[in-house]
N, C-alpha and C positions, 0 to 999 in steps of 0.2 A: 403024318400023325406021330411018327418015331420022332422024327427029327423037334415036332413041339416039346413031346414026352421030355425029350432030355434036355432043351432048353429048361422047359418048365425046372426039371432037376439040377440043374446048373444053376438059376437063381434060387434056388432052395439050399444049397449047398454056400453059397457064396452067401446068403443070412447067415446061414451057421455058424460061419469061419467068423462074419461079423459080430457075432452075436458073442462066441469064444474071447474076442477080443473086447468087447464092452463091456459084458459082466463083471469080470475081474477088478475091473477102473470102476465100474459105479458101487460092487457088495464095498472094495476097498474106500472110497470114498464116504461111503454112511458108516463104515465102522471108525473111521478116522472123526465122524461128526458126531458119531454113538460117544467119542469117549473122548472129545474136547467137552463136550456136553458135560461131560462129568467133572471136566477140569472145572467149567466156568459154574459147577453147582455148587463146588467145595471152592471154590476161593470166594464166591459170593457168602457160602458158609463162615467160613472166617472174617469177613466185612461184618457180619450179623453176630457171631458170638464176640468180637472186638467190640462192636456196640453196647451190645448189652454188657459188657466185662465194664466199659470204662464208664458207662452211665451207677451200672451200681456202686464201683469205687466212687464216683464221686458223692455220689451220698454216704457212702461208710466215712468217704474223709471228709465231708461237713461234718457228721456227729461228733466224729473222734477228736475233729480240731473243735468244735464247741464245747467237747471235756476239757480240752485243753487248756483252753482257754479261760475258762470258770477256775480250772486249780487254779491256774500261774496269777490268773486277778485277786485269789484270796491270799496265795502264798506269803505274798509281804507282808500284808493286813497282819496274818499269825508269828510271822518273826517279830512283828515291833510291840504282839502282845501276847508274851508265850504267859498267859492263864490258863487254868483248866476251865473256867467258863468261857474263854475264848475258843476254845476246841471245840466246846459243845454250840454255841452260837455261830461260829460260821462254819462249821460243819452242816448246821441247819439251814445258813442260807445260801448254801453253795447247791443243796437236792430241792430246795423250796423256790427257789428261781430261776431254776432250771429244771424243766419237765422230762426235759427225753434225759435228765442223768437219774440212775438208778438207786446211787447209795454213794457216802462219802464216809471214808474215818479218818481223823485226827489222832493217830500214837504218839506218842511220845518214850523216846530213849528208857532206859532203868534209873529209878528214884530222880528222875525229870524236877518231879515235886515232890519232896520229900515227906509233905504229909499225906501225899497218895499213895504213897507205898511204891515197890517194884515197877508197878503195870496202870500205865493210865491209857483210854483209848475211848474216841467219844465218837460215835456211828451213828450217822443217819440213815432210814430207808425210806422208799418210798412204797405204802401200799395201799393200792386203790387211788383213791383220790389226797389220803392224807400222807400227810410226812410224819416219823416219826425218829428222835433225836433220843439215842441211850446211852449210859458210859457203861461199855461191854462189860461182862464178865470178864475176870481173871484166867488170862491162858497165856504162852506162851508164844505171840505175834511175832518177835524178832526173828524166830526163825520161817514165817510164812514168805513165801517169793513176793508176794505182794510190796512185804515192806524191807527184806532183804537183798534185794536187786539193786532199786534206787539208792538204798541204803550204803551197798559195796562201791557200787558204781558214782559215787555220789552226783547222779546225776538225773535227771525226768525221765521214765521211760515208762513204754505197753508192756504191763505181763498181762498172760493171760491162765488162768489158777483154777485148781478144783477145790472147792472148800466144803468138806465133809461137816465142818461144826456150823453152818449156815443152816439157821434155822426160818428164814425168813423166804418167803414165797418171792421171790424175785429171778432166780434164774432157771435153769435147766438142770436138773441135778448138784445145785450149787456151782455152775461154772458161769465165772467171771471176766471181762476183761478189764481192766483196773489200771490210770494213769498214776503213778506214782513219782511225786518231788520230793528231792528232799529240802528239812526247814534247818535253817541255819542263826547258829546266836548272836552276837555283835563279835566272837572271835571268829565268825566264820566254822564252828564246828558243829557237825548234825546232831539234832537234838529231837529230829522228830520227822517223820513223815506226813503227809497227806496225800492221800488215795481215794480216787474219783471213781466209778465200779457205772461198766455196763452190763447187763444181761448179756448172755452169749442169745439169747431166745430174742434180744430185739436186733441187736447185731442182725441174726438170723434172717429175718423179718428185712430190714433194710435191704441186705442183698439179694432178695428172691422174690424184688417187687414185683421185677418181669423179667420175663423168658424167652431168648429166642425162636426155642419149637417147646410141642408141648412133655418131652421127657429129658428135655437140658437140665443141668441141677447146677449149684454154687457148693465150692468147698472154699475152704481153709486151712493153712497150714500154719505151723509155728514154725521155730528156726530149728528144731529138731526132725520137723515133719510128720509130728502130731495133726492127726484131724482134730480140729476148734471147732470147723463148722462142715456138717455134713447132713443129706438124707438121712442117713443109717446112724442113727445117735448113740446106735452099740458097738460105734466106732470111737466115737469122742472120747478124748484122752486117752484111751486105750490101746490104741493102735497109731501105726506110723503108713504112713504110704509104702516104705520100704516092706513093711510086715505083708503087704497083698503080693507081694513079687516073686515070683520064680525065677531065680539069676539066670536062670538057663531059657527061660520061655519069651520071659515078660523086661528084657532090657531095657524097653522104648518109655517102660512103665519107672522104672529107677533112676533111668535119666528123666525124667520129666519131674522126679522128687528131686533131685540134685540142680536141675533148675530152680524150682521153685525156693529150695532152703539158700540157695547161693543167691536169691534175689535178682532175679533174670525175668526178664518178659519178653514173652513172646508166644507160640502157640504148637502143636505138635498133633500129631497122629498117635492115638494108644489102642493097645487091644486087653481088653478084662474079659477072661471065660471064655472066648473067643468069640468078642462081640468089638468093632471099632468104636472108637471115640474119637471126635476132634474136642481138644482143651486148649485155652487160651489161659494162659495166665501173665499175673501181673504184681510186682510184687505192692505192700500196703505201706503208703508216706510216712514217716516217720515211727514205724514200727518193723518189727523182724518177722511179721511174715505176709504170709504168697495169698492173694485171692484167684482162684480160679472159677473159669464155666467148661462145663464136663457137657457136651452132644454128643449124642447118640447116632451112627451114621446110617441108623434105622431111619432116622425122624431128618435128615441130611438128604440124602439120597432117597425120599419115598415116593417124590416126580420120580425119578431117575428111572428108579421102577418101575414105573408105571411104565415109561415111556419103552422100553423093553419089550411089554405086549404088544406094542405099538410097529417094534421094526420088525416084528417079522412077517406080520401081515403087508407091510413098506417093501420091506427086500421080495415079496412073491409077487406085489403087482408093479412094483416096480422093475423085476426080470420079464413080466408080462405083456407092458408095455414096450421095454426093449425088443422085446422078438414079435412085437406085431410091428414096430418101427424100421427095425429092421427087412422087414421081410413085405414094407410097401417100399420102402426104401428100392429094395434090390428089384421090386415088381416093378418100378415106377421105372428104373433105366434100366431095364430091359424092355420094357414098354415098346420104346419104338426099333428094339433090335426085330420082335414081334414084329409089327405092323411093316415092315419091311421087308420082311422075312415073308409074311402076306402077300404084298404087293408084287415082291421078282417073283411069288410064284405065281400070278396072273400075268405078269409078262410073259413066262415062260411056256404059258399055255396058249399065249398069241393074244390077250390083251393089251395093247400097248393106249389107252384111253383112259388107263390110272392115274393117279397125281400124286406124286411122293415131295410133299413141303419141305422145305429147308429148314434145317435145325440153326436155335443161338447156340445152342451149346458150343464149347470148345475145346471136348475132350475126344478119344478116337471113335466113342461113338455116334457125335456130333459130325467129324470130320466123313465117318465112313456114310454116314444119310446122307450128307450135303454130295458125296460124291455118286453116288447112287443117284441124287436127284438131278446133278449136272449130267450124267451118262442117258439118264432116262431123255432128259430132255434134248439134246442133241440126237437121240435115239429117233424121237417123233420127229426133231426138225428133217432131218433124212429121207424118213418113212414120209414124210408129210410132201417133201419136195417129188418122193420118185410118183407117190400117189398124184401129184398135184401133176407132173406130165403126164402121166399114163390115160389121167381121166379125159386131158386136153386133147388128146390122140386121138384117142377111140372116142370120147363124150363131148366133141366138140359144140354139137346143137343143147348142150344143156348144162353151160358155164354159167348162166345166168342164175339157175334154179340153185345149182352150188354155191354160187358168191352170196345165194340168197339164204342160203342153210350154214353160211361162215356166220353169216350176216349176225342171221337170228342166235347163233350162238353164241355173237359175241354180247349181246343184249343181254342173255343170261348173266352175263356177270357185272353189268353195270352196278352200279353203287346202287343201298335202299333207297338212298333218298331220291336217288332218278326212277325205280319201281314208285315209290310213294307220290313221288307229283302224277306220273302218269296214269296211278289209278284214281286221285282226286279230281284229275282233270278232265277223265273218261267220263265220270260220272255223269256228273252235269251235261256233258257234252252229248252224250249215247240221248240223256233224256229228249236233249232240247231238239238232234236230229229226230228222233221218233216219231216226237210230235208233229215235228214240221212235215213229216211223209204223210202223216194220218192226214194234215191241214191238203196236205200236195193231193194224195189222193182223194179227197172231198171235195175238192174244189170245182166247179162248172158239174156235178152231180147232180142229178135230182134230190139222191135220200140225204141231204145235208145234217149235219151236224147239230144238236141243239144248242139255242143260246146259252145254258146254264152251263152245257157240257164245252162248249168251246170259251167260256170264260175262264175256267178251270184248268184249260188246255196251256189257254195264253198265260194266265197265271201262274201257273206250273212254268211253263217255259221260262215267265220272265223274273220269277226268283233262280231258276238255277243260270241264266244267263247271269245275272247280278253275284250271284257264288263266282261262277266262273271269272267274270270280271275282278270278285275280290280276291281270289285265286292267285290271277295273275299280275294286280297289282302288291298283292304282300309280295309274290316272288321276283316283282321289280324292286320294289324297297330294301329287299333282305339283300340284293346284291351289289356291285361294288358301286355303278353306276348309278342307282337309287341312290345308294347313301350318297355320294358326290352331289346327286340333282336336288337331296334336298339341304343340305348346307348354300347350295349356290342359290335356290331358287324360294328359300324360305322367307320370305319378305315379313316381317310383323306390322301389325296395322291392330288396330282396336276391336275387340271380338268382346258380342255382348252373351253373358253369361248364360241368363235363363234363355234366350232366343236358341243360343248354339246346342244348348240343351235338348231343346223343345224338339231343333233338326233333326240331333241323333235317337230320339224315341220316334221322330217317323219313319226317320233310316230304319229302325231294327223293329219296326213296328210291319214294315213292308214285305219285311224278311218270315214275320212269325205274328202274323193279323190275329189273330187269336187271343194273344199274349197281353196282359194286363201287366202293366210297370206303369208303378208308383213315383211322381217327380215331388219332392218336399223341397222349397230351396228358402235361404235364409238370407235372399241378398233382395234385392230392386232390380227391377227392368233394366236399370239405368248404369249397370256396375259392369264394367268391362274389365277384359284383364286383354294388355299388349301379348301378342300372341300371333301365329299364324294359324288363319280358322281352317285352311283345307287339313294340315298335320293333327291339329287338334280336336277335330271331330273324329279324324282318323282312329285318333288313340281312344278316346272316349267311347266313341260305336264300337271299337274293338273288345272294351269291358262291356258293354251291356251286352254285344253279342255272344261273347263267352257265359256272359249270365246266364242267357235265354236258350243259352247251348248245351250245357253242361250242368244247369241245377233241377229244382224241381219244379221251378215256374210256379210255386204257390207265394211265394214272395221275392220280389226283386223292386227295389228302391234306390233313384237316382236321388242323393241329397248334394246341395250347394250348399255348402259353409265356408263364409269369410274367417281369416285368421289374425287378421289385421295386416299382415303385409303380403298374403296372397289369398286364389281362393283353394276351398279343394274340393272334389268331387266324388263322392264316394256311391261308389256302387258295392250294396249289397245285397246278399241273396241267400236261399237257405239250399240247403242239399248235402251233400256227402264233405264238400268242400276238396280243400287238396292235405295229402295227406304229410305228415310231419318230412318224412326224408325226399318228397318232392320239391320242394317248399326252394332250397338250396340251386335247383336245376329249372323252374318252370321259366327263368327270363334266360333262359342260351339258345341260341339260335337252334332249329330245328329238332329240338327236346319235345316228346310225345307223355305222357303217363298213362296213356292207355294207346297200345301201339295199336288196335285195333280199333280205336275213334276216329271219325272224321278231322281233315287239318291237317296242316305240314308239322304244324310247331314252331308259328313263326308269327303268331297272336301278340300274346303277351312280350314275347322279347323287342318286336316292332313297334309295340307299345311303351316299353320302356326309353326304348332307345328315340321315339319323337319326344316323348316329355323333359326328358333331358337335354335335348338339342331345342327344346321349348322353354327351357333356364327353368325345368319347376325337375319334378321327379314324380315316382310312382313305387306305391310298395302294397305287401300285402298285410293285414293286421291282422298278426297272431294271435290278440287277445281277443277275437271274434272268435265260438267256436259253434255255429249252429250254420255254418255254411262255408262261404269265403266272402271278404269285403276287401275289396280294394281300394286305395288314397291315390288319387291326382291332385296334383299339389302344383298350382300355375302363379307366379307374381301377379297382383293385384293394380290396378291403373281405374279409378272413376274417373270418370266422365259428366258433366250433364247436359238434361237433356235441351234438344234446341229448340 
């Protein structure tokens, strides 16, 4: 008992050591997959706010190039007719034929036209449904950015402007972005502007069609790093990106403005308030500033999250499964250090009648069993030899009774299948002697037997004689010399269908008198199929008598159906049938599904194996499900008749 105890504690201990050594590789393993995980949620995050960045730029710069485009088509039209009714007409048709533009003005230089005075300027807006085309009031325009930029620069450019005297319902607090050209005389000198005006509110609108997750947002910058477009509109103009920064806190935050004003795209990690963000940005075609999308690494990371509750319920049964694997593990090879451990201790007690098997293993606890078992064995042969003179010495009159108790023990170990025929063959056998003793002793008696009772007798006898006979001819066929006898001896000649038929329902009608089988056939008397008839009935009574065996004997039907180039026979029946994973195994030679049935197991594969050597086959049909039906299937040959 000590000596198990600390066995027992020595595979407890050697888990342990194992278990020391796996946990550390599988926690390090999920936390190395906890925070790839992470990697591939944020670079998948950046795949999705790139998407979403570059889909809304493209729609900002269809709009912006459709300003564009409307100024630069009218620009010339106005140089080759600098009027003041020209200003005002196609200022009117530059917002009137073009819906997504918001307003246009037409200025002109100081005393341009000398009978307008100073200040000429002819504006369209659009509101609501209509357009409407006014020559401004008197103010001082030249110095608005709108028309001084283009103006300096002499050349097309985006401003984008706060206009406090804007009294028209078209933007956000009067904020504009606004294409400005300038118009040129036939010396080539500027004489006037025209400026194409979007709402910063539909701007707005375009870039925040859609959203990555649901608290992403779209900014805007200028080339100073003005917010233009923002959530927090108490930002616009007001503020610069630089002005949220703490030089000391928030670096990641000022390079990411020094990105965007130097017109750089790409995307970064920021922290506001102590909350992260991922932003992409990208700078806007042919204007001076930065579009970005601003994620939240709340709404980035909220699987992420999730998944969190997730490991550590992962890491407890996943250590718990370790230490019960562990700990069969170490149970399993110690196993047979145990069961040996066992065994020398019944040698030691003076059993030497044990059997210690030989291990595959190849390791030293493999090596040490197989030595154990070659020691034991050599042990008994010894023991066996000195026992086997001793008993010849002294027990000489009773060598017989000995060779006969070797005998029977060597019987014990004979194979099932030699147990299984001998008790199939018992059967019948015990009956038919029984009988014959009852007949033996009745015979020349007075009180004989009665007629009904001695038909019964012979009856009985002469079905289980006919088992017996079929007994031993399936286990002539199953062996090498059957098979040989019937390739050599299988002659084909012309076999008539319904006839050979009609044979095997009296065969299996002899067998199980009682029994009601159904024959439907679809051919003529006259239709033979080339074949050998003793194989072929063989096969044939061998399915009606597994019918008659094994179902419920409330329906069993032999049908003939020609198929035009053979015929086929189908036996079916109703009952339990065979069940799906036997299905694979019932035609291999001596394969039982109920090892407690009657039968070697040597039916259906005998059956197979003549139909095949009969140039037809035989199968079972799976799409029957209220029993089993099986197809013989033989080449077709008519004949008529003489």
């Amino acid at each position: 008992m000590k000596m198990k105890i600390r066995l027992h504690h020595l595979s407890t201990r050697l888990a342990f050591v194992i278990l020391l050594l796996a946990a550390p590789v599988f926690i390090t393993t999920i936390g190395a997959l906890f925070l790839e995980a992470r990697q591939v949620i944020r670079h998948k995050a950046v795949g999705r706010a790139k998407s979403a960045l570059n889909a809304s730029m493209q729609r900002l710069d269809r709009n912006l190039l459709a300003v564009q485009t409307a100024t630069e088509a009218y620009s010339w039209v106005l140089e080759e007719q600098l009027h003041p009714d020209s200003f005002l007409t196609l200022s009117h048709k530059v917002v009137a034929l073009n819906p997504h533009i918001d307003g246009c003005s037409v200025s002109g230089e100081p005393f341009l036209f000398p009978d307008k005075g100073r200040y000429y300027s002819a504006y369209t807006v659009r509101e609501d449904d209509s357009v409407k085309t006014v020559v401004e009031d008197i103010y001082e325009y030249f110095q608005k950015s709108w028309y001084k930029l283009p103006h300096d620069q002499d050349a097309a450019c985006w401003e984008i402007f706060f206009d406090e005297t804007d009294s028209l319902t078209l933007t956000i607090d009067g904020m504009l972005a606004s294409y400005g050209r300038p118009l040129h005389n036939q010396d080539n000198e500027v004489v006037g502007i025209i400026s194409t005006d979007l709402s910063l509110l539909k701007i707005t609108k375009i870039i925040n069609h859609e959203r990555p997750y649901p608290n992403s947002y779209f900014m805007m910058l200028d080339h100073d790093g003005r917010y233009v477009v923002h959530p927090d509109t108490t930002r616009l103009f007001k503020k610069t990106i630089f002005d949220d920064a703490d030089p000391r806190t928030q670096q990641d935050l000022i390079a990411l403005g020094h990105q965007m004003t130097a017109g750089k795209e790409g995307g970064m990690a920021v922290y506001v308030d102590g909350k992260g963000y991922l932003v992409c940005y990208k700078p806007v075609p042919g204007t001076d500033w930065s579009l970005a999308i601003v994620c939240p690494d709340n709404d980035i990371l909220k699987n992420y999250y999730m998944l969190t509750n997730i490991l550590v319920p992962l890491l407890v049964i996943g250590l718990l499964i370790i230490v019960l694997l562990c700990y069969r593990a170490v149970s399993q090879s110690f196993s047979s250090i145990r069961e040996l451990l066992a065994k020398t201790r019944m040698i030691a007690e003076g059993n030497l009648e044990v059997y210690i098997r030989r291990s595959k293993r190849i390791d030293d606890i493999g090596r040490l069993q197989n030595s154990f078992a070659a020691m034991l064995q050599a042990l008994q042969f010894h023991i066996g030899i000195v026992r086997f003179i001793t008993d010849k010495l002294q027990l000489r009159n009773k060598e017989l009774e000995e060779a006969t108790k070797l005998a029977q023990e060597a019987n014990k170990q004979k194979t099932a299948f030699i147990q299984n025929v001998s008790h199939q063959i018992r059967t019948p056998l015990n009956i038919v002697m029984g009988f014959s003793q009852v007949l033996h002793d009745t015979t020349g008696k007075k009180e004989a037997l009665p007629e009904e009772e001695m038909k019964s007798i012979v009856s009985t006898m002469d079905h289980q004689a006919k088992l017996l006979h079929r007994l031993i001819s399936m286990l002539f066929d199953s062996s090498d010399s059957g098979f040989s006898e019937e390739l050599r001896t299988a002659q084909f000649d012309m076999v008539r269908c319904n006839d050979m038929a009609r044979e095997c329902l009296e065969y299996l009608k002899s067998h199980y008198p009682n029994i009601h089988i159904e024959l439907q056939t679809e051919v003529d008397d006259d239709v033979c199929v080339e074949s050998n008839r003793v194989y072929l009935i063989r096969c044939l009574s061998e399915l009606l008598y597994n019918s008659a065996k094994y179902s419920d004997r409330q329906h069993i039907v032999l049908r003939i159906v020609p198929t035009g180039s053979a015929i086929r026979f189908i036996v079916e029946d109703t009952g339990k049938g065979i069940s799906e994973p036997y299905r694979d195994l019932m035609f291999k030679f001596f394969t039982k599904i109920d090892d407690l049935s009657e039968g070697l197991g040597l039916g259906l594969p005998l059956a197979k194996r003549h139909a095949l050597n009969l140039g037809g086959d035989l199968w079972l049909d799976d799409s029957y499900q209220e029993g089993c039906r099986f197809v013989l299937e033989i080449p077709l040959k008519q004949i008529e008749n003489d």
